[in-house]
C-alpha positions as CSV (number, residue, x, y, z in Angstrom):
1,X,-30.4,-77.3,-48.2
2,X,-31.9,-76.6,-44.6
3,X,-27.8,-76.4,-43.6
4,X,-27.5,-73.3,-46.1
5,X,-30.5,-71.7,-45.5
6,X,-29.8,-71.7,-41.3
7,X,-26.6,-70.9,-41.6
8,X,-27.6,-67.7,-44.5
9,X,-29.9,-66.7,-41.4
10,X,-27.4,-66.9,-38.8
11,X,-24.9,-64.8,-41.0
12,X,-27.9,-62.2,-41.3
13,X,-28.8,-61.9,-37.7
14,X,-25.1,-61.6,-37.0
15,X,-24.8,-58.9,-39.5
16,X,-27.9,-57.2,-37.7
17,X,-26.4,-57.3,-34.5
18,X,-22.9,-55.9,-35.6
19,X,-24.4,-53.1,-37.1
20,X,-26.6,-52.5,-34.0
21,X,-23.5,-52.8,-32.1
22,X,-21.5,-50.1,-34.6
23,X,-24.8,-47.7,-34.6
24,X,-24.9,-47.7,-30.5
25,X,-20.7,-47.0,-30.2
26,X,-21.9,-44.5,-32.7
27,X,-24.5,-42.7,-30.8
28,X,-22.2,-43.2,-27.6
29,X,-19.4,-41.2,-29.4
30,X,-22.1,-38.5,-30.6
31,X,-23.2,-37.8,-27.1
32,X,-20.0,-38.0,-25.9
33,X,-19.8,-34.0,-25.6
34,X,-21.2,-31.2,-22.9
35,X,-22.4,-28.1,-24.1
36,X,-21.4,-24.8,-21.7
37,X,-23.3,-21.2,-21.6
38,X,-20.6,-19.4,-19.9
39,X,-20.6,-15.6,-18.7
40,X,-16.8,-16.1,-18.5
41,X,-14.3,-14.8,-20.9
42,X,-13.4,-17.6,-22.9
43,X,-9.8,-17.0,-22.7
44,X,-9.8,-17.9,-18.6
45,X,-11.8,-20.9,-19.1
46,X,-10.7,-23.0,-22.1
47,X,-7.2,-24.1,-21.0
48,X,-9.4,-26.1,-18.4
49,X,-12.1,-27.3,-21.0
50,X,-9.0,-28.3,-23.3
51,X,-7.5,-30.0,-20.9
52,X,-10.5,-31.8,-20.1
53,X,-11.1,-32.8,-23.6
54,X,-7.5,-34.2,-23.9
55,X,-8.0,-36.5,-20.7
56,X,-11.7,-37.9,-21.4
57,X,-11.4,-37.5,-25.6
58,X,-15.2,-35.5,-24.5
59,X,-15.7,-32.8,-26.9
60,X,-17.3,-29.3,-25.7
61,X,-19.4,-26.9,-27.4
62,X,-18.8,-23.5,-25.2
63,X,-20.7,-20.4,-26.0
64,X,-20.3,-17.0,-24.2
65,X,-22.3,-14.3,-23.6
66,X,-23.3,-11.5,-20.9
67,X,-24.6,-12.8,-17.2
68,X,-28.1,-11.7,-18.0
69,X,-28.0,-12.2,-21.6
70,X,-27.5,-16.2,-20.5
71,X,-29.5,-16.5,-18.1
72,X,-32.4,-15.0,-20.3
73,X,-31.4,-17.7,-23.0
74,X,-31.9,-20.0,-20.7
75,X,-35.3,-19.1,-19.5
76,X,-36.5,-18.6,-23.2
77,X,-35.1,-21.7,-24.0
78,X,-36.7,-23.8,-21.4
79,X,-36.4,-27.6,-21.6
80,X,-35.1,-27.4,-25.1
81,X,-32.5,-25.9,-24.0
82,X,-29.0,-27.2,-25.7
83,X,-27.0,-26.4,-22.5
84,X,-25.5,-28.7,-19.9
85,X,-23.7,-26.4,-18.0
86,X,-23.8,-22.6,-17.0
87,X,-20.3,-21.0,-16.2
88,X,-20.8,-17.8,-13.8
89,X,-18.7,-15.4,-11.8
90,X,-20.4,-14.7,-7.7
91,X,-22.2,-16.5,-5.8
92,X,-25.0,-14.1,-6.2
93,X,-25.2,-15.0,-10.1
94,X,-25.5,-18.6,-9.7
95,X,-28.2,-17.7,-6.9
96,X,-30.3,-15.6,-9.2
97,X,-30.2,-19.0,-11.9
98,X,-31.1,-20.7,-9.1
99,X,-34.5,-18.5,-8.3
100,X,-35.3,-18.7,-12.0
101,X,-35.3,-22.3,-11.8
102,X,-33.0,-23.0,-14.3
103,X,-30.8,-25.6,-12.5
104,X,-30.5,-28.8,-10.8
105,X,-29.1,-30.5,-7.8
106,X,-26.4,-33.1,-8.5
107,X,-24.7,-35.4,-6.4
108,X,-21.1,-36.3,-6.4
109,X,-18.6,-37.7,-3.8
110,X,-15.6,-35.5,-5.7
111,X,-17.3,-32.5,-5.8
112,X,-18.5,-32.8,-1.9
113,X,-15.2,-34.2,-0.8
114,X,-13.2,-31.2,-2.6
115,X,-14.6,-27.9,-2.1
116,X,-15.3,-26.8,1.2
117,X,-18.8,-26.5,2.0
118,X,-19.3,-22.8,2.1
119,X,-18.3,-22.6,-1.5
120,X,-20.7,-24.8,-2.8
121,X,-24.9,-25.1,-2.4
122,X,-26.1,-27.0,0.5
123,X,-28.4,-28.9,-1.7
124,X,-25.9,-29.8,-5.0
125,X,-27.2,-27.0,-6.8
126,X,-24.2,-25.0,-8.2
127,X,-20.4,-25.4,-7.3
128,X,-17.3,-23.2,-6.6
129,X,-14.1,-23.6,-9.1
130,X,-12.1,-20.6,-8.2
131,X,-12.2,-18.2,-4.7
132,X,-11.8,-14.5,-5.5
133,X,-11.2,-11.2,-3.1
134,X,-12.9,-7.9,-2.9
135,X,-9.4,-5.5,-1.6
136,X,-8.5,-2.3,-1.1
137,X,-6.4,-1.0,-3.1
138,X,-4.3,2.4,-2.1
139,X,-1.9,5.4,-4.1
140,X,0.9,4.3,-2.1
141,X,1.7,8.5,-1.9
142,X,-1.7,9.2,-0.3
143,X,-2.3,6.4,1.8
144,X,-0.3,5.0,4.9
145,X,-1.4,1.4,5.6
146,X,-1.5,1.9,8.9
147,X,-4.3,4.2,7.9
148,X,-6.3,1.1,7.1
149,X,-8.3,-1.4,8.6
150,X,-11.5,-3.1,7.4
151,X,-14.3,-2.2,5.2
152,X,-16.4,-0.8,7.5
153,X,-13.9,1.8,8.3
154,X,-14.2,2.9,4.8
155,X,-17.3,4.8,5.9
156,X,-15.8,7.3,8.2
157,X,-15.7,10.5,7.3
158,X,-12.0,10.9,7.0
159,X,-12.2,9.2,3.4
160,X,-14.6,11.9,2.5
161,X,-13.9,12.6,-1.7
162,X,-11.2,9.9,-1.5
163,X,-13.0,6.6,-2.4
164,X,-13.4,4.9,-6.0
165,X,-15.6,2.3,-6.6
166,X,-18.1,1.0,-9.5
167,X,-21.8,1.2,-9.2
168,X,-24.5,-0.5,-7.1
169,X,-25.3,-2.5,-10.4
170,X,-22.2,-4.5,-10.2
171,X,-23.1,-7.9,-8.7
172,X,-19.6,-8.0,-6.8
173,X,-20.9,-5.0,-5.0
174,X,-23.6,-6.1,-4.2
175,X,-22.2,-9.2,-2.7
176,X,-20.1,-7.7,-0.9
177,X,-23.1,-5.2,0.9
178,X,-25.0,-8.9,1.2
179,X,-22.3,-10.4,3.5
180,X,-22.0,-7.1,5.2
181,X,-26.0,-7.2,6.0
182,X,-24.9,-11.1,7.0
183,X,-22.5,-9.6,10.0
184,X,-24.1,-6.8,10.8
185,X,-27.9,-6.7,10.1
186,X,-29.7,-4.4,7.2
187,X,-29.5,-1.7,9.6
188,X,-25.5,-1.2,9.9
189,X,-25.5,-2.4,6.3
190,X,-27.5,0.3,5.6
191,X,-25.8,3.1,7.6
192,X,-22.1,1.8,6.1
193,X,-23.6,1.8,2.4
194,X,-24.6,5.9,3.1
195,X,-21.5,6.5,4.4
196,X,-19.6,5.0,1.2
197,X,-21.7,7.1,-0.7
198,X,-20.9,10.2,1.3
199,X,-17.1,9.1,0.6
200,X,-17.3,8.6,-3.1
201,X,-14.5,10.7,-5.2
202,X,-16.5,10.8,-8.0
203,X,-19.9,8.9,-9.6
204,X,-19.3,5.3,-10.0
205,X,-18.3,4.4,-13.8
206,X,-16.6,2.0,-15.2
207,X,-15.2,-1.4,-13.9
208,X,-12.4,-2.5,-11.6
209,X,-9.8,-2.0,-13.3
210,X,-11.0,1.3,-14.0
211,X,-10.7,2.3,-10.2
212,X,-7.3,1.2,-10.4
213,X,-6.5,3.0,-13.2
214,X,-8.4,6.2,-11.4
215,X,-6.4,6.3,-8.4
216,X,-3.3,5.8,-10.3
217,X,-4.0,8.8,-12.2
218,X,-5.0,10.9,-8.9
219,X,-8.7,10.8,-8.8
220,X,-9.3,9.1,-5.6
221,X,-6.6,7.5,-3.3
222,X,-8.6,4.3,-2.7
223,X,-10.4,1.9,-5.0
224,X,-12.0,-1.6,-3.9
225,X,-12.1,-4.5,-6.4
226,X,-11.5,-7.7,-7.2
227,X,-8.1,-9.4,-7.1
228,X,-7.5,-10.7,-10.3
229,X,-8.1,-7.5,-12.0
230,X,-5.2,-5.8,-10.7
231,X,-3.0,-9.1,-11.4
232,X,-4.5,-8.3,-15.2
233,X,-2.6,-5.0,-14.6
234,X,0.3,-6.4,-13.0
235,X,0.9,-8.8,-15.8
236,X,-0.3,-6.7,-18.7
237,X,1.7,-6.2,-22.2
238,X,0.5,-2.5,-21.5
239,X,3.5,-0.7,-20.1
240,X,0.7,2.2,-18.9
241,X,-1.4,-0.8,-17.3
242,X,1.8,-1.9,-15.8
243,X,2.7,1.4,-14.2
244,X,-1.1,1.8,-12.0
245,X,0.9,-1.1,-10.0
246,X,4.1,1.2,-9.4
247,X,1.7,3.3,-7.4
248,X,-1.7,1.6,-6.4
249,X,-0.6,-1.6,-4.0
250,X,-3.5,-3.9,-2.0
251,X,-4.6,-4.2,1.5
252,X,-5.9,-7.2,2.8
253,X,-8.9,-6.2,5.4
254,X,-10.8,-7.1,8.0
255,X,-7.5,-8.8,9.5
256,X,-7.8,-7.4,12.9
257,X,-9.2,-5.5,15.2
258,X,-12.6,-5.4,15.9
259,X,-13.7,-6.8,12.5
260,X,-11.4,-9.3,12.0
261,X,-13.8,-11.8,10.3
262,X,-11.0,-12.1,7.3
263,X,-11.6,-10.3,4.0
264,X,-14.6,-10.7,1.9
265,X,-14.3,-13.3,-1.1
266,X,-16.5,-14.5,-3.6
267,X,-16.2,-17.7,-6.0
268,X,-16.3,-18.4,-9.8
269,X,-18.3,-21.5,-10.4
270,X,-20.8,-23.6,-12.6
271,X,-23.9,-25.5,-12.3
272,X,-25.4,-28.2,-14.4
273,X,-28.7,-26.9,-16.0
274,X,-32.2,-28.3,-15.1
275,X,-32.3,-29.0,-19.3
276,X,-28.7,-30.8,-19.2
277,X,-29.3,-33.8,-22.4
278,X,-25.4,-34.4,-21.1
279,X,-25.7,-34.8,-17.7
280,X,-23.2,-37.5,-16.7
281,X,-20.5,-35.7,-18.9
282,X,-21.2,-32.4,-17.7
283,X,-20.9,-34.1,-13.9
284,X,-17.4,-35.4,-15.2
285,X,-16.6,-31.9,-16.1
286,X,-17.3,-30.6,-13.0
287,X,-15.3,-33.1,-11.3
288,X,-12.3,-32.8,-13.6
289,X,-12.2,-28.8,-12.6
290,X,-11.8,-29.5,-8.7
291,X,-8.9,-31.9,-9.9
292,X,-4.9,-30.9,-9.6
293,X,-4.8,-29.8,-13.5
294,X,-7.9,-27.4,-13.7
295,X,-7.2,-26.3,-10.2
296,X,-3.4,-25.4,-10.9
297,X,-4.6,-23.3,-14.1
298,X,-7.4,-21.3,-12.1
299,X,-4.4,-20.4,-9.9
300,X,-1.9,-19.5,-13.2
301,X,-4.2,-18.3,-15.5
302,X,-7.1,-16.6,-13.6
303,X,-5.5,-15.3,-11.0
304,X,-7.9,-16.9,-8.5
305,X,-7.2,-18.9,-5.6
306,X,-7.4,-22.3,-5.6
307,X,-11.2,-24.0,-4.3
308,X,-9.2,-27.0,-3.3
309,X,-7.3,-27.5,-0.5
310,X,-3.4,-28.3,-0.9
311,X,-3.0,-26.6,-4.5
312,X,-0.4,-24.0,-4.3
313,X,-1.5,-20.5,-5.3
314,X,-0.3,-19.2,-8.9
315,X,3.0,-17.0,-8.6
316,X,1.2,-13.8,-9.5
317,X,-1.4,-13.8,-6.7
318,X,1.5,-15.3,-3.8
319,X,3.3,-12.4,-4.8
320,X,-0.3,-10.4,-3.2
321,X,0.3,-11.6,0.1
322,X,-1.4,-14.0,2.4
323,X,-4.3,-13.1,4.5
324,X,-7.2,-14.7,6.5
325,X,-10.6,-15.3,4.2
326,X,-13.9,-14.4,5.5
327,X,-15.7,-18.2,6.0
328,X,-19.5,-16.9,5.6
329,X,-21.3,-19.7,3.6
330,X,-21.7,-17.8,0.2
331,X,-25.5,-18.9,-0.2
332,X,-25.7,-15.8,2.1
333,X,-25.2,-13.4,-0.6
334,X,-27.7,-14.4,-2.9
335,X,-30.2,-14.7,0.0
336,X,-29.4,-11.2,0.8
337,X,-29.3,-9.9,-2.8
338,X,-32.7,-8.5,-3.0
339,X,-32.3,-6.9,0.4
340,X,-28.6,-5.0,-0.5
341,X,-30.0,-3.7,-4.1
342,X,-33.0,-1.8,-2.1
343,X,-30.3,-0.6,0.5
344,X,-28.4,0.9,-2.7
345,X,-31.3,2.7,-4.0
346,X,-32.3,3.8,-0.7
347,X,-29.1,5.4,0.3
348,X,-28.6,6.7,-3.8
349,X,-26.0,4.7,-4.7
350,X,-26.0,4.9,-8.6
């Protein structure tokens, strides 16, 4: 009798503990997710997130909205917040989380030992994936190359009516003022920024692409914007989107000369959120984007240039051209945000 009723317990404790056992895996494959606020278009980030998901079997939840819009979630949402990871375009973005305390350090061997310190926050606090560059773009009828040389050349006179550009809103404009206040002090900055204004073929409107199209069409004979726009163009089902590349090609500046620091360039990048409930998966993430896969589809599908050395650059953006980058640490441009958005409304550009 004693027999039975020891082993009737032992069967009951062992039933206890498998179903502890089955209700932990459970809960392990519940969390075994990362959820992503992500200013990117979905489109340029989820071949990397699928790809992710097919190597770890980690699920994402990935929702997209406007820069501000997300980082205003963010804030509202505080510590409740369902999000593990915020996906951003410039340095100056992930700087402006940074000031709103929304994010935290991390470390990570990969992460360190992959992107090159300049790309990434001294202290862990958000990453580089993808390098972009801020060109010049020319109307190949108006426009000699050798009539070009750097960005601060743009604000001579002799581009008077002839430049294109969006407006001082645009965070990619305003990085590119904050490394130019970097080289040259607020001072310079601040002279160049009145002479681009003095330049301008018409208000800024519109986006990059827009330039493009703008000097295409005749309106200006020099645009600046970002790389990967006019590989959008280049690679467009649009035969009219197609045909702004017939006659607007890029320059690469600050090559030589006397401001031969190499062009300006920016990043995409992500940072794991101070409310991360996922934090070891969204670390996992980060790490698997810095990796040959994710770094080969930045390169193919973004048109970016690689983060990580010894990846080859996509076909599309090769076919740009080669040229030196400018190696300013990019926590320079969010330091020097606040400073370049007063030089824009001091000098009126709108």
């Amino acid at each position: 009798m004693m027999q039975r009723q020891l082993r009737q317990i032992a069967m009951i404790a062992l039933a206890a503990l498998t179903a502890g056992l089955t209700n932990t895996a459970s809960s392990a494959a519940l969390s075994a997710e990362v959820n992503i606020y992500s200013y990117r278009e979905e489109a340029l980030i989820k071949p990397q997130l699928e790809a992710f998901r097919k190597a770890t079997e980690i699920s994402y939840k990935l929702i997209t909205g406007t820069a501000g819009g997300l980082l205003q979630r963010l804030k509202n949402e505080g510590m409740n917040s369902p999000a593990d990871l915020l996906f951003t375009a410039d340095a100056g973005r992930l700087h402006r989380a940074l000031q709103m305390g929304l994010l935290q350090p991390i470390r990570s061997e990969t992460l360190e030992t992959q992107i090159p310190a300049r790309f990434r926050d001294p202290e862990g606090r958000w990453f580089g994936l993808g390098v972009r560059a801020r060109a010049i773009f020319y109307h190949i009828d108006r426009v000699k190359p050798s009539e070009l040389s750097s960005f601060e050349d743009l604000a001579d006179p002799k581009w008077k009516g002839r430049i294109l550009i969006r407006s001082s809103g645009n965070i990619y404009n305003q990085s590119l003022l904050a490394s130019l206040i970097n080289h040259h002090g607020a001072k310079k900055a601040e002279t160049w920024a009145r002479g681009m204004v003095a330049n301008l073929a018409r208000k800024p409107q519109g986006g990059d692409r827009d330039q493009l199209r703008a000097v295409a069409a005749g309106e200006g004979d020099i645009a600046i914007a970002n790389n990967y726009y006019y590989a959008r163009l280049l690679t467009s089902k649009k035969a009219a989107d197609r045909k702004v590349t017939d006659k607007v090609k890029v320059f690469w500046p600050n090559q030589t000369g006397p401001y031969d620091r190499g062009t300006h360039v920016n990043i995409s990048g992500a940072a794991v959120t101070k409310s991360a409930k996922n934090r070891a998966n969204a670390i996992r993430l980060l790490e698997f984007l810095v990796g040959e896969e994710a770094q080969n589809i930045y390169a193919s599908v973004g048109y970016e240039y690689p983060v990580r050395k010894g990846i080859a650059r996509g076909s599309v953006v090769a076919g740009m051209g080669q040229f030196k980058m400018d190696n300013l640490p990019l926590e320079n441009l969010g330091r020097n945000n606040a400073e370049a958005v007063r030089i824009f409304d001091r000098v009126g550009w709108r």
